[in-house]
ZAVEX-871379 format. One record per residue (C-alpha): residue number from 0; residue in one letter; x, y, z. Coordinates in Angstrom, 3 decimals. Example, Ala and Ser with C-alpha at 12.3 -4.5 7.8 and 13.67 -1.06 7.14 Angstrom:
residues 2
<r k="0" r="A" x="12.300" y="-4.500" z="7.800"/>
<r k="1" r="S" x="13.670" y="-1.060" z="7.140"/>
end
This chain:
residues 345
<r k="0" r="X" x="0.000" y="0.000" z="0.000"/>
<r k="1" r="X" x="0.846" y="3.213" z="-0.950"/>
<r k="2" r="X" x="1.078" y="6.741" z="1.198"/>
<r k="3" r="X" x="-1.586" y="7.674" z="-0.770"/>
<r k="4" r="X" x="-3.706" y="4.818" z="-0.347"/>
<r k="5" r="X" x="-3.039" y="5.590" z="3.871"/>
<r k="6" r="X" x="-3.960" y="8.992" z="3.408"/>
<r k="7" r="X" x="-6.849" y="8.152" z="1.577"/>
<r k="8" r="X" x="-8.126" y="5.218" z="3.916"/>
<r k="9" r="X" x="-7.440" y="8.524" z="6.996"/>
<r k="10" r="X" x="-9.623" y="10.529" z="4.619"/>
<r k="11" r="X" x="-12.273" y="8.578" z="3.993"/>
<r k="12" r="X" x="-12.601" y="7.429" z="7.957"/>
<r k="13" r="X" x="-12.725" y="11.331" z="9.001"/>
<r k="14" r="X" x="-15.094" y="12.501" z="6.563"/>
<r k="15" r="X" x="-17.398" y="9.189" z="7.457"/>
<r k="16" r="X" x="-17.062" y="10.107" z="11.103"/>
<r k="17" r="X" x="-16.898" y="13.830" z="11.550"/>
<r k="18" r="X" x="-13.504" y="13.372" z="12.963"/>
<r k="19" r="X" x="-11.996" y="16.851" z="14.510"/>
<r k="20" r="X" x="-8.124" y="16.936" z="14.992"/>
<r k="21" r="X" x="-4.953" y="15.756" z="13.695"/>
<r k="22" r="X" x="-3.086" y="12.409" z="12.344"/>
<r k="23" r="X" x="0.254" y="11.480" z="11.553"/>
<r k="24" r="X" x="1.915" y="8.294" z="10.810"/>
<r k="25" r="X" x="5.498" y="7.597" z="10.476"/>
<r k="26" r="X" x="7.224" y="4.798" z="9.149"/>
<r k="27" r="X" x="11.478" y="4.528" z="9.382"/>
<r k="28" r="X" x="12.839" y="6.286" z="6.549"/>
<r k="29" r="X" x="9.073" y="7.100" z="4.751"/>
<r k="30" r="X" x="7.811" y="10.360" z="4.619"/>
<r k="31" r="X" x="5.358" y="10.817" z="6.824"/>
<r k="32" r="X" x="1.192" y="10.624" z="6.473"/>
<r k="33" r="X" x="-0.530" y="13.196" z="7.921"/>
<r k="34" r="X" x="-3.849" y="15.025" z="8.061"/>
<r k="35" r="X" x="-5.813" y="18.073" z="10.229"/>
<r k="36" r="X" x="-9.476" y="18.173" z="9.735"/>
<r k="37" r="X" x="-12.444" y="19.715" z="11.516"/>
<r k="38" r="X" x="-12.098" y="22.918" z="13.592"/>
<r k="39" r="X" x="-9.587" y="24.143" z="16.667"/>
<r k="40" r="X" x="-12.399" y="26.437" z="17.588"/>
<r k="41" r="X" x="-15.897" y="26.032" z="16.295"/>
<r k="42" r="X" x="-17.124" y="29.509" z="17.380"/>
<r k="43" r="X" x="-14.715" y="31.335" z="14.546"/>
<r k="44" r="X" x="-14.738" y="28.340" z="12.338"/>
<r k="45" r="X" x="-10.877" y="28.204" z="12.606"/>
<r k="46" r="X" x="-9.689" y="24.856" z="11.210"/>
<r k="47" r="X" x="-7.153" y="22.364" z="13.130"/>
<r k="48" r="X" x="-3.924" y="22.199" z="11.750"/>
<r k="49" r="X" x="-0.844" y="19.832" z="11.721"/>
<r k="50" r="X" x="0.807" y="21.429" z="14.215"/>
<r k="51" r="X" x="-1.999" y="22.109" z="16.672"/>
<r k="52" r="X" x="-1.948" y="21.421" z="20.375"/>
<r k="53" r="X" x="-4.552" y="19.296" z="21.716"/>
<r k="54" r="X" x="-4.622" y="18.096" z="25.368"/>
<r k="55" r="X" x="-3.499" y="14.520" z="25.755"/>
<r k="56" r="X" x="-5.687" y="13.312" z="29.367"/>
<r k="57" r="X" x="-3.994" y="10.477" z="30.116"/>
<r k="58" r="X" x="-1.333" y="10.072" z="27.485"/>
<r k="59" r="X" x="0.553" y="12.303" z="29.722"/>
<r k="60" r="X" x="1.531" y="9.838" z="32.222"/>
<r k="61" r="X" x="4.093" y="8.539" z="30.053"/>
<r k="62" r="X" x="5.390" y="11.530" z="30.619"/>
<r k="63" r="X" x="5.330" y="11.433" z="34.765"/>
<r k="64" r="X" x="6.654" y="7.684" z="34.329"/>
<r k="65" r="X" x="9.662" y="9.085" z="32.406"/>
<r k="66" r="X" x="10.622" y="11.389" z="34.978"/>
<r k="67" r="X" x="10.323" y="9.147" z="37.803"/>
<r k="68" r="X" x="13.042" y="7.012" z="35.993"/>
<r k="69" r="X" x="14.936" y="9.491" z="35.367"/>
<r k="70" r="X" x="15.323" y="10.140" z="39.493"/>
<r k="71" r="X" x="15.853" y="6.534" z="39.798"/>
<r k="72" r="X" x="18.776" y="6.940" z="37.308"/>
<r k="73" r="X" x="20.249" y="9.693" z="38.977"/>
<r k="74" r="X" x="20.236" y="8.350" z="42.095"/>
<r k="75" r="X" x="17.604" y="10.102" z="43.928"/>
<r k="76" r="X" x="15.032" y="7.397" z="44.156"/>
<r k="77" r="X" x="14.479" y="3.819" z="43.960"/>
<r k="78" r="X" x="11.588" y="1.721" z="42.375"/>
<r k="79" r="X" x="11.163" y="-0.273" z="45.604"/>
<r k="80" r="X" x="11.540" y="2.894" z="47.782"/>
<r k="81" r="X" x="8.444" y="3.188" z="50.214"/>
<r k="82" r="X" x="6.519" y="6.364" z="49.414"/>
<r k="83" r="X" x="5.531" y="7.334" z="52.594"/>
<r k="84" r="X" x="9.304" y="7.200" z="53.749"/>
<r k="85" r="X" x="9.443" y="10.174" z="51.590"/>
<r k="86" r="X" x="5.879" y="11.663" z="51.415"/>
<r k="87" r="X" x="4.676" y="12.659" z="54.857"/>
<r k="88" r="X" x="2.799" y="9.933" z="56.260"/>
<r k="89" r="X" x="0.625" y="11.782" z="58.087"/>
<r k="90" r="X" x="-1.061" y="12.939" z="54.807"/>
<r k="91" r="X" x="-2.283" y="10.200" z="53.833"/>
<r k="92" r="X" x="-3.462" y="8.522" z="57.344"/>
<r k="93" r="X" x="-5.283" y="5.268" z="55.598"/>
<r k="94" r="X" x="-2.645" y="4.084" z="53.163"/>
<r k="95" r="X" x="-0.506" y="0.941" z="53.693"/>
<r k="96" r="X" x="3.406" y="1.784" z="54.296"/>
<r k="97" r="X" x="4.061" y="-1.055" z="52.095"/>
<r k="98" r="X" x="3.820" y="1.304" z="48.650"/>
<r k="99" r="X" x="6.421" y="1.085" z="46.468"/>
<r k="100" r="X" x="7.722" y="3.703" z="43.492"/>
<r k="101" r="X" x="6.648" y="0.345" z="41.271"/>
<r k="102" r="X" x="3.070" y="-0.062" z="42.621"/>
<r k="103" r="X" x="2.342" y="3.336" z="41.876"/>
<r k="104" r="X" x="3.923" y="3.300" z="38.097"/>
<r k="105" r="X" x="1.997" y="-0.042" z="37.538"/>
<r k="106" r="X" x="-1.512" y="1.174" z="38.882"/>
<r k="107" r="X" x="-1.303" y="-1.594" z="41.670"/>
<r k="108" r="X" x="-0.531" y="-0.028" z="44.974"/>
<r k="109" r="X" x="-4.253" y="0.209" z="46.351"/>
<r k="110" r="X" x="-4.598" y="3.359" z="47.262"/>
<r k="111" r="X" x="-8.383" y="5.031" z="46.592"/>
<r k="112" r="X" x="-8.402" y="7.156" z="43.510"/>
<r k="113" r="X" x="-10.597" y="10.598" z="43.029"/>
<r k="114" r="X" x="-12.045" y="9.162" z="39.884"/>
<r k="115" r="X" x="-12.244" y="5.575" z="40.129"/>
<r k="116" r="X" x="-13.213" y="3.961" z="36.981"/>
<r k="117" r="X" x="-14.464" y="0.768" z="38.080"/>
<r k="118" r="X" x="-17.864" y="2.556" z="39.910"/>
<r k="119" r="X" x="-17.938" y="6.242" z="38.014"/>
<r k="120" r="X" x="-18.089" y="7.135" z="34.433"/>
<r k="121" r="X" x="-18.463" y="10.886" z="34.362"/>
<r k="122" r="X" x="-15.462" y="12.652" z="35.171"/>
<r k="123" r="X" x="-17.416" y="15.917" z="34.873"/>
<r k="124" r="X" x="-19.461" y="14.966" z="37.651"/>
<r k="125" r="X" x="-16.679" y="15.728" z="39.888"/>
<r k="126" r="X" x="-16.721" y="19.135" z="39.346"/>
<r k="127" r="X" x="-20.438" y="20.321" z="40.554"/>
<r k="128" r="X" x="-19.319" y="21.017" z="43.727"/>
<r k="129" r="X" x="-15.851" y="21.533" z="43.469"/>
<r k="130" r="X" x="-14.260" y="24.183" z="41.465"/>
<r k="131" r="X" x="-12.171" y="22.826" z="39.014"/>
<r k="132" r="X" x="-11.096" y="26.139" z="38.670"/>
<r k="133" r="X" x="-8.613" y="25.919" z="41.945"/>
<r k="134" r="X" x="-7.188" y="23.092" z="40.740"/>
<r k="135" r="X" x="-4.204" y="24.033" z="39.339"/>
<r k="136" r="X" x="-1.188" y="22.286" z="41.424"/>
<r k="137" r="X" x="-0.761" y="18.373" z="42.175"/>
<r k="138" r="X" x="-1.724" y="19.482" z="45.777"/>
<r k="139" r="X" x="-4.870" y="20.515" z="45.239"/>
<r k="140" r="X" x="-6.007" y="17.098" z="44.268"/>
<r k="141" r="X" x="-4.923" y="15.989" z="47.650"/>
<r k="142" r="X" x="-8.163" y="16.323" z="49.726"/>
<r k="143" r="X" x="-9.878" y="14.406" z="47.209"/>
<r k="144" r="X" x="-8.549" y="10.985" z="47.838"/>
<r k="145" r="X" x="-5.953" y="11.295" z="50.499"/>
<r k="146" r="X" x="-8.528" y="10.271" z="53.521"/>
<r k="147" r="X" x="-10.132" y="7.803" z="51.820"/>
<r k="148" r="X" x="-9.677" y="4.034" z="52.748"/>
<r k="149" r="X" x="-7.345" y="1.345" z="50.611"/>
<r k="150" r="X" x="-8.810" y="-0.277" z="47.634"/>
<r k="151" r="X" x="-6.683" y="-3.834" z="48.357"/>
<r k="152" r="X" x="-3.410" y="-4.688" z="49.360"/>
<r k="153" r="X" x="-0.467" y="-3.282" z="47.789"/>
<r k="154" r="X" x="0.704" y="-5.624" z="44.367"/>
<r k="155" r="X" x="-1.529" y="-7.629" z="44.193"/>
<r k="156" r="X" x="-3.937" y="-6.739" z="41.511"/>
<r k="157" r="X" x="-4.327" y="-4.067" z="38.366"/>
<r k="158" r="X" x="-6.554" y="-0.984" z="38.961"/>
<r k="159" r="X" x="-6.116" y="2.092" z="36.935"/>
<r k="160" r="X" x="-5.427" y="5.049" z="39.337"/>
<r k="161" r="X" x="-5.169" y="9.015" z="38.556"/>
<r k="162" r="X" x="-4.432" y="9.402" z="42.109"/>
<r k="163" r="X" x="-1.162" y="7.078" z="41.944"/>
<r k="164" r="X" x="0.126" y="9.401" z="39.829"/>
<r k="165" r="X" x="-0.694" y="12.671" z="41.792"/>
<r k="166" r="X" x="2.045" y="10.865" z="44.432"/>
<r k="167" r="X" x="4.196" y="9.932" z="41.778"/>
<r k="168" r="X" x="4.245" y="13.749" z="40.662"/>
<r k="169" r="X" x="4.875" y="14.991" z="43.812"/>
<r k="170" r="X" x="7.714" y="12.730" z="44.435"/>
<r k="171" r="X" x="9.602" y="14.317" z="40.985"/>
<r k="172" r="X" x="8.616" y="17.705" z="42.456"/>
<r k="173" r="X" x="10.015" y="17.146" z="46.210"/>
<r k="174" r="X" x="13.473" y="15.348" z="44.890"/>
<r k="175" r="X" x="13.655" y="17.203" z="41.462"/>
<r k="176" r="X" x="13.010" y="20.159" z="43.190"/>
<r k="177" r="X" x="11.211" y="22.194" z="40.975"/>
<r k="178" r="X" x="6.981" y="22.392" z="39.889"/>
<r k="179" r="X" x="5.991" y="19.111" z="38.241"/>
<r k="180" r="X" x="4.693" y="20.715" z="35.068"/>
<r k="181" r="X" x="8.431" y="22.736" z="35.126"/>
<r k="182" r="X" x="10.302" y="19.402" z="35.450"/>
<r k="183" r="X" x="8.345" y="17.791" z="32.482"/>
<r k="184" r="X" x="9.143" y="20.700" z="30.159"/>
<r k="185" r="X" x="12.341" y="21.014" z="30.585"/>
<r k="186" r="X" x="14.218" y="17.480" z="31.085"/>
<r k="187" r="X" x="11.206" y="15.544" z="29.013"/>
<r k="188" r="X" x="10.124" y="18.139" z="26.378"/>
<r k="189" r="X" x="12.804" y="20.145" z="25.758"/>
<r k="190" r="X" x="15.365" y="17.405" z="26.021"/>
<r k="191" r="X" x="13.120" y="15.626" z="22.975"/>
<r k="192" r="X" x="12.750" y="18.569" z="20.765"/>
<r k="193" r="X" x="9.168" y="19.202" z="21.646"/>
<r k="194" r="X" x="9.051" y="23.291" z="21.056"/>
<r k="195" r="X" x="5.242" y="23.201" z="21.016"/>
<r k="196" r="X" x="4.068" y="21.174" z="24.053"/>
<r k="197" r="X" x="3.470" y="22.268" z="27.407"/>
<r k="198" r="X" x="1.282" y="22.632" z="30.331"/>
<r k="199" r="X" x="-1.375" y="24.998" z="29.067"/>
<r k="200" r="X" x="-4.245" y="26.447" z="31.834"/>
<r k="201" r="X" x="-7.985" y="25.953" z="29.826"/>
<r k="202" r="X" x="-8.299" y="29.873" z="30.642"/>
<r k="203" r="X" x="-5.117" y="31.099" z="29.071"/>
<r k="204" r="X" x="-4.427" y="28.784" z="26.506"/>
<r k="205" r="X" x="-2.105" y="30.407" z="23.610"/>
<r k="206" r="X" x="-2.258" y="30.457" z="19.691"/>
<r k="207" r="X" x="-2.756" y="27.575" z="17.922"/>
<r k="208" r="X" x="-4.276" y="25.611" z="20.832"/>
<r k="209" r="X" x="-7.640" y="23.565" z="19.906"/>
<r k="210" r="X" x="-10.371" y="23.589" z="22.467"/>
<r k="211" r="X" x="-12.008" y="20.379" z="23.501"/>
<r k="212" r="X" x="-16.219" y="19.920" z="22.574"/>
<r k="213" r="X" x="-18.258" y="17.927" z="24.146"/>
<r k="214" r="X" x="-22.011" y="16.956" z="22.074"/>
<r k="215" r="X" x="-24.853" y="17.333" z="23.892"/>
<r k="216" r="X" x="-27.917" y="15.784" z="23.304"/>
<r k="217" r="X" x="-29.601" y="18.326" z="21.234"/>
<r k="218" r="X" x="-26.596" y="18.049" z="18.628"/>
<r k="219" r="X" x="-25.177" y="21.516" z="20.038"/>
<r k="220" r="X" x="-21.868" y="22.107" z="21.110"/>
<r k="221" r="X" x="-19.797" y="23.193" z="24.531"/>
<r k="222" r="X" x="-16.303" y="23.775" z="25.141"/>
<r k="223" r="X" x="-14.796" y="21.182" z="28.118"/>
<r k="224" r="X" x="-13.269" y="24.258" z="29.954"/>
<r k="225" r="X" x="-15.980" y="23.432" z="33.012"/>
<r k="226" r="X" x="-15.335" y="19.538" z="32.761"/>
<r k="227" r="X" x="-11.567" y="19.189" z="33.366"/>
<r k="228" r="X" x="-9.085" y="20.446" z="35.946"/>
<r k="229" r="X" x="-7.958" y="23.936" z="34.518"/>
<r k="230" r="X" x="-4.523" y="22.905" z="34.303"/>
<r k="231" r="X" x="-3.073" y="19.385" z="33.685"/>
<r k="232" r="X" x="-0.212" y="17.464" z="35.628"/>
<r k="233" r="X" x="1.042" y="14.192" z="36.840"/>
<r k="234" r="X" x="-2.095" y="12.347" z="35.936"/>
<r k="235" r="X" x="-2.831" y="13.925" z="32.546"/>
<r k="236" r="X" x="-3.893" y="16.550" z="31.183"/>
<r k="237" r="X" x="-0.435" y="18.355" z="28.827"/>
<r k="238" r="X" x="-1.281" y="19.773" z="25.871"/>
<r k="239" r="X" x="0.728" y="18.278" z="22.720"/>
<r k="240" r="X" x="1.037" y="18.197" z="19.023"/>
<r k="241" r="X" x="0.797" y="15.232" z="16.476"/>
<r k="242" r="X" x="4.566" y="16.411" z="15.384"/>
<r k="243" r="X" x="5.856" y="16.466" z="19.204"/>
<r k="244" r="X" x="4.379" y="13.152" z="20.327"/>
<r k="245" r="X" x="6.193" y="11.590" z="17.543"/>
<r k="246" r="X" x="9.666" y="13.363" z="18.426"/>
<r k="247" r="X" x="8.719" y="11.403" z="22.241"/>
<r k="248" r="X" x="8.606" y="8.501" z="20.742"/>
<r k="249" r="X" x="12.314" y="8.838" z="19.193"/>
<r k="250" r="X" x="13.119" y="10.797" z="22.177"/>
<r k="251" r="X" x="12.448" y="7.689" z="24.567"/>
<r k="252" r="X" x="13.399" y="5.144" z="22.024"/>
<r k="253" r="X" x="16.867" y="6.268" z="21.209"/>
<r k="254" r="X" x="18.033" y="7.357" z="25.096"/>
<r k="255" r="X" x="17.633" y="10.701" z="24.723"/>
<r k="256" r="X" x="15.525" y="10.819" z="28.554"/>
<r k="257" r="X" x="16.902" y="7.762" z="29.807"/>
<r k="258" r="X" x="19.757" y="4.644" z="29.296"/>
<r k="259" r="X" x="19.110" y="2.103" z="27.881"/>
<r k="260" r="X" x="18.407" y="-0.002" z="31.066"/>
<r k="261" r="X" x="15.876" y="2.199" z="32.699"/>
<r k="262" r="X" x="14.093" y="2.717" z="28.763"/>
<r k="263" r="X" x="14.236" y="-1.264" z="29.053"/>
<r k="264" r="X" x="12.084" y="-0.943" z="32.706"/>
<r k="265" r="X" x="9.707" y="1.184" z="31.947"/>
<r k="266" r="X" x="8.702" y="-0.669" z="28.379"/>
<r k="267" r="X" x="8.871" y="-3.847" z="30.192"/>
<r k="268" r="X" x="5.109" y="-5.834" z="30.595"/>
<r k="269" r="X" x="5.383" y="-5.501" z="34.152"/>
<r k="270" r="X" x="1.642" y="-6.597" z="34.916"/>
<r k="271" r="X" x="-1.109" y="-8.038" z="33.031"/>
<r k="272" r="X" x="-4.709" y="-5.692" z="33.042"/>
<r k="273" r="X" x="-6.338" y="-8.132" z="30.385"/>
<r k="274" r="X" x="-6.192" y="-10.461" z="27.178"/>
<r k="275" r="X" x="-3.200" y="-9.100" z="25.009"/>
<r k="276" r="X" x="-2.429" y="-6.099" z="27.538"/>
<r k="277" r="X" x="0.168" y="-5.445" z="29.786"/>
<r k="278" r="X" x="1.313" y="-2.337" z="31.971"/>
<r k="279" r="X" x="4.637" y="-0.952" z="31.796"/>
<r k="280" r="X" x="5.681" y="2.591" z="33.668"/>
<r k="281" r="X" x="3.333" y="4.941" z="32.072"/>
<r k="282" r="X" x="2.968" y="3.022" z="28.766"/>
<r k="283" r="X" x="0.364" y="0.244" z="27.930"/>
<r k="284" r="X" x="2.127" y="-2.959" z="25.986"/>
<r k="285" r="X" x="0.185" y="-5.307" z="23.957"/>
<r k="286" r="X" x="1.418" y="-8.494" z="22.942"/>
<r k="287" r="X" x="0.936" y="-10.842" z="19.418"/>
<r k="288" r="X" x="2.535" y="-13.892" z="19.555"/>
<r k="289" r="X" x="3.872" y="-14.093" z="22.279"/>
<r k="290" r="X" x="5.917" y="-11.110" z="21.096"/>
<r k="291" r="X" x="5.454" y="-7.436" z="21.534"/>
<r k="292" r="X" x="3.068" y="-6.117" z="18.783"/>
<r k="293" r="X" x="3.058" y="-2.359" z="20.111"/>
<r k="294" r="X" x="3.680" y="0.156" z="23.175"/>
<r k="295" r="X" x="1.048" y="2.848" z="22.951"/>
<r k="296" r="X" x="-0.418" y="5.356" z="25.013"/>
<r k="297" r="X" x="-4.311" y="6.878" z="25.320"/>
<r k="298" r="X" x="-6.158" y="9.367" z="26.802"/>
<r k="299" r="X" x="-9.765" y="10.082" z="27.231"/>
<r k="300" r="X" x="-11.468" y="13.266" z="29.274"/>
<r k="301" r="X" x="-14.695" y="15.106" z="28.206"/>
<r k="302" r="X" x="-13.502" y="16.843" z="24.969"/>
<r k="303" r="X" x="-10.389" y="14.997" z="24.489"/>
<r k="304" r="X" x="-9.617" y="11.675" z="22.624"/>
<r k="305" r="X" x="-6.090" y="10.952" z="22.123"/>
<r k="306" r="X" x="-3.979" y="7.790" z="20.627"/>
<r k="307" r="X" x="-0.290" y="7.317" z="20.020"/>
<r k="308" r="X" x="1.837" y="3.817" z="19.432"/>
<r k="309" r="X" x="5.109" y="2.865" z="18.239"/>
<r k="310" r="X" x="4.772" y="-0.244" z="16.592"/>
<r k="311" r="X" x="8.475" y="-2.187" z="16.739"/>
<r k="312" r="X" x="8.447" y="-4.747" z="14.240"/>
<r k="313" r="X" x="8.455" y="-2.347" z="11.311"/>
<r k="314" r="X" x="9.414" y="1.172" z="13.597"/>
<r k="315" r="X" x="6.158" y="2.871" z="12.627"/>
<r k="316" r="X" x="5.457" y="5.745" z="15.120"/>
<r k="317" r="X" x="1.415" y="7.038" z="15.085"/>
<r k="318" r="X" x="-0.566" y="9.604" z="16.645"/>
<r k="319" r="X" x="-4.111" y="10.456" z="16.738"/>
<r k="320" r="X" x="-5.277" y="13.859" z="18.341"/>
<r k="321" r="X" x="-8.926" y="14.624" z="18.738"/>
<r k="322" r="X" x="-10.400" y="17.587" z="20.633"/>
<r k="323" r="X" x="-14.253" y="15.956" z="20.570"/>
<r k="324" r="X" x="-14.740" y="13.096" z="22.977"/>
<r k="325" r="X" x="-14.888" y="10.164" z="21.177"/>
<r k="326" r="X" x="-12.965" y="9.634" z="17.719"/>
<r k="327" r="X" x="-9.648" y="8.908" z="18.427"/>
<r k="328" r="X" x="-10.427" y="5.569" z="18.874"/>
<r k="329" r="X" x="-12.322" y="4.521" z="14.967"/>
<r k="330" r="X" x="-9.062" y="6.301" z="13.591"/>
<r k="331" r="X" x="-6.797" y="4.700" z="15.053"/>
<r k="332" r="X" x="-8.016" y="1.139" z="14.557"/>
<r k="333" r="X" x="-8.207" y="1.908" z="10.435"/>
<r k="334" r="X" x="-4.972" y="3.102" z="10.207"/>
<r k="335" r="X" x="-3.776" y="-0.416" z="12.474"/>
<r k="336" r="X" x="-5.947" y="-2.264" z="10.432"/>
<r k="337" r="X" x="-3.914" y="-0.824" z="7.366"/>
<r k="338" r="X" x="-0.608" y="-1.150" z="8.376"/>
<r k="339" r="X" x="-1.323" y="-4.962" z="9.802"/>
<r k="340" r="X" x="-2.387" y="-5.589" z="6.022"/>
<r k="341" r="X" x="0.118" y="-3.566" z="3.906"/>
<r k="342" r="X" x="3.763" y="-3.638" z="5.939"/>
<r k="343" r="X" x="5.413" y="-1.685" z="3.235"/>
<r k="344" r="X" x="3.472" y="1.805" z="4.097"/>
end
């Protein structure tokens, strides 16, 4: 199959979806496949473009995963360290002193998260009687979870947790010494060449920025800026482009954040969630064959969809950025569905 033939197959699956946001595939030395369609902001009719930002949700914890490593590279941390021999106990008077560095990058440690996924399924809801507005640092999730009483013992089971990685940030920021958000930009972005990511707050976001819609019922649309935390951090929330994610990929891949032992950790299938898929730090892994088919990262908040894999059999990098809900998803599975048929793309 031909470039074209991938462009045309993205094409067709927008326009058949009303898909609103960016794509881009690359493949080794192959120029890369790429598209922008629908609008950054509906009101003005302005359209997205390649280089857009979009916010990421919970893509971005590949990022907080990254810089725990690199503390655990430097010296500064281990991934069996208790957390509450470095976080003040006293915080968080329910949890077990038997978390590790590891339970928390691997969603196992127990602890209660603010949005648990296995009994809610509207994050908005969150927000009627708090102000999302105040939430702007990693401590201001705090009160939300910190009192709350342990989900199950410490390593011994999967369960997706936001709140795992509100510790986790707050560990970079206490030993890296600097704001989370800060840290991320300069030793994870910067070091990987991405100029146009960052840590944007939903009430100052700059040029070039696409706000997330959410469809009501009616068909009519609202900006997410009262359905998400105004500014993103250890959990989620960073605001990328299609162009940047890619340069993460290489970034990570060829030990530009971290040696090649730690890169080896963190893209290791260090727990099983289900079927084909396996946890590593910050990055899911599914297997084919009992070899790995791809490492690939997702996010999901009202007005955000977001997709991005590296696929190592044939070093095909892909990212799918969508600033409505739901669509990230449908795209992503026709352009796998593509490249599983036609390796040559």
């Amino acid at each position: 199959m031909t470039q074209e033939q991938l462009h045309t197959i993205i094409q067709t699956e927008a326009e058949a979806t009303g898909f609103s946001g960016t794509v881009l595939v690359k493949s080794g030395t192959h120029a890369a496949v790429s598209g922008a369609y629908g609008y950054a902001s509906k009101a003005d009719t302005r359209p997205n473009r390649p280089d857009t930002r979009y916010g990421h949700a919970s893509g971005s914890k590949l990022f907080t995963a990254i810089a725990v490593c690199q503390l655990v590279e430097q010296g500064k941390l281990e991934l069996d360290s208790k957390i509450m021999d470095i976080l003040e106990q006293a915080e968080f008077p329910r949890f077990s002193s038997d978390i590790t560095v590891h339970h928390l990058l691997t969603h196992s440690s127990g602890i209660p998260d603010y949005f648990d996924e296995e009994t809610m399924d509207d994050f908005a809801s969150l927000w009627t009687t708090r102000p999302m507005y105040q939430l702007r640092e990693l401590k201001d999730f705090l009160p939300m979870f910190r009192e709350l009483p342990m989900k199950f013992t410490p390593g011994t089971r999967f369960h997706y947790n936001n709140a795992g990685y509100i510790l986790l940030g707050l560990l970079v920021e206490k030993l890296g010494g600097m704001a989370f958000t800060d840290y991320v930009e300069q030793f994870i972005f910067k070091a990987s060449g991405m100029a146009d990511s960052g840590y944007f707050s939903l009430d100052a976001l700059p040029a070039n920025t696409a706000h997330g819609y959410i469809e009501k019922e009616d068909g009519t649309w609202t900006t997410n800026i009262y359905s998400i935390p105004v500014k993103g951090g250890a959990d989620g929330g960073a605001f990328v482009t299609a162009p940047d994610m890619l340069l993460l990929w290489e970034g990570l891949l060829q030990h530009k954040l971290l040696g090649p032992e730690l890169t080896a950790l963190l893209l290791a299938p260090h727990i099983h969630e289900d079927k084909e898929e396996y946890y590593g730090y910050g990055v899911w892994i599914t297997k084919r064959g009992g070899g790995i088919y791809k490492y690939h990262v997702m996010g999901y908040d009202p007005g955000v969809s977001f997709h991005s894999a590296y696929y190592p059999a044939n070093g095909t990098a892909t990212a799918v950025l969508c600033n409505h809900s739901r669509g990230a998803y449908r795209m992503m599975r026709a352009i796998e569905e593509c490249l599983d048929s036609h390796t040559n793309v």
